[in-house]
C-alpha positions in Angstrom: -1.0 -21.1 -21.6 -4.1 -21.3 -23.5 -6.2 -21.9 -20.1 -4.9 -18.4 -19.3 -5.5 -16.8 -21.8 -9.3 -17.8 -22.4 -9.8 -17.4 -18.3 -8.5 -13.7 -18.7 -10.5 -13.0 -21.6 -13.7 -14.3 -20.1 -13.2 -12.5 -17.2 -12.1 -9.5 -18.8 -15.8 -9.8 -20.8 -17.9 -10.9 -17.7 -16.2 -7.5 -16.1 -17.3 -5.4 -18.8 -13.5 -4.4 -19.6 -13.5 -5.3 -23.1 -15.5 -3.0 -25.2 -13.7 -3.1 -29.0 -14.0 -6.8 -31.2 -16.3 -8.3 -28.3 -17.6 -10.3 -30.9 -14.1 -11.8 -32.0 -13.4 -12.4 -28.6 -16.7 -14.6 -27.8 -16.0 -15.9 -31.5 -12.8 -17.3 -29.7 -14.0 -18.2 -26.5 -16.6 -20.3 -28.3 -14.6 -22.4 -30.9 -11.9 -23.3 -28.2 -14.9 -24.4 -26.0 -16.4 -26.6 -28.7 -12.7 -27.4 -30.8 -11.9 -31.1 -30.4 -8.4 -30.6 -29.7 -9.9 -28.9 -26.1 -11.9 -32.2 -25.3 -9.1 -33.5 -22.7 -8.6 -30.0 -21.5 -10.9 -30.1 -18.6 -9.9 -27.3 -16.7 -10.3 -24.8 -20.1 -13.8 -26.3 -21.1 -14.6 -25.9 -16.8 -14.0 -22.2 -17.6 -15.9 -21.8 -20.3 -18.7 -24.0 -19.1 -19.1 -21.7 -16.1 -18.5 -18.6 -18.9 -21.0 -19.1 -21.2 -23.8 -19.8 -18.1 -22.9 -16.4 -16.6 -22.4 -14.3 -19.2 -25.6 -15.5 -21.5 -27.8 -15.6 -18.9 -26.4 -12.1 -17.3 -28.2 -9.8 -19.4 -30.6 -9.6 -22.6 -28.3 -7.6 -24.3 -25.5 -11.0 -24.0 -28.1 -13.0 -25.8 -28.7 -10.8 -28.3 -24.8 -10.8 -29.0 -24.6 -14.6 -29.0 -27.4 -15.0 -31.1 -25.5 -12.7 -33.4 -22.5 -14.7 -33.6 -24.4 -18.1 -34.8 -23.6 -17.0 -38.6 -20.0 -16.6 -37.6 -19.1 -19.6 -35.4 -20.9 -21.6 -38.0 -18.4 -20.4 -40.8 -15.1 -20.9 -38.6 -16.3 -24.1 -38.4 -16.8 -25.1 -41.8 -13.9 -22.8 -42.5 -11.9 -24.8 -40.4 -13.2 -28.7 -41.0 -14.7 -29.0 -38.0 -18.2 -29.0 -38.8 -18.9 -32.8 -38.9 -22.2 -34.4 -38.7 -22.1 -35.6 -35.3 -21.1 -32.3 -33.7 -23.8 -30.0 -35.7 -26.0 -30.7 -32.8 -24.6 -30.2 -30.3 -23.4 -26.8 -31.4 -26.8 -25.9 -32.5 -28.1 -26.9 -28.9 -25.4 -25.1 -27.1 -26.1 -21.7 -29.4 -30.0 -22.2 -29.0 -29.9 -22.6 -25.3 -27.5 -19.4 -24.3 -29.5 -17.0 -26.3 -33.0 -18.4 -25.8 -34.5 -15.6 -23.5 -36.3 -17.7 -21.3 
């Protein structure tokens, strides 16, 4: 059910057909995609794999809104005990690498 959901949202955003709490929506798309309950859920983190490539590197304006969200992600994860030591890279990388403008 989750799967689902997070494919319908992502391709409700890379549609353009969500325009209110975009931000909460990516928000969600990106702690499911980086949560390690989702690490056996291959066909969830395929989704969102393919997601984050498409819509990052689809437009300017998408980076610009990722970028925005570091503050954000980085608080649900403290929020939620997830920010460890061995996973602050790799969600640094991710977030540096979908909105560098290159």
């Amino acid at each position: 059910l989750q799967t689902a959901a997070v494919e319908g949202f992502a391709k409700l955003l890379l549609h353009g057909r969500i325009d209110a709490e975009v931000d909460d929506v990516l928000l969600g798309l990106f702690t499911a995609y980086l949560h390690p309950a989702n690490l056996t859920a291959h066909r969830l983190r395929q989704c969102l794999s393919f997601f984050w490539q498409v819509y990052a590197f689809g437009s300017r304006d998408n980076q610009k809104r990722i970028a925005g969200l570091v503050p954000g992600i980085l608080f649900a994860y403290a929020g939620h005990g997830l920010m460890v030591v061995d996973t602050l890279p790799a969600v640094f990388s991710q977030l540096l690498y979908l909105a560098n403008p290159i």
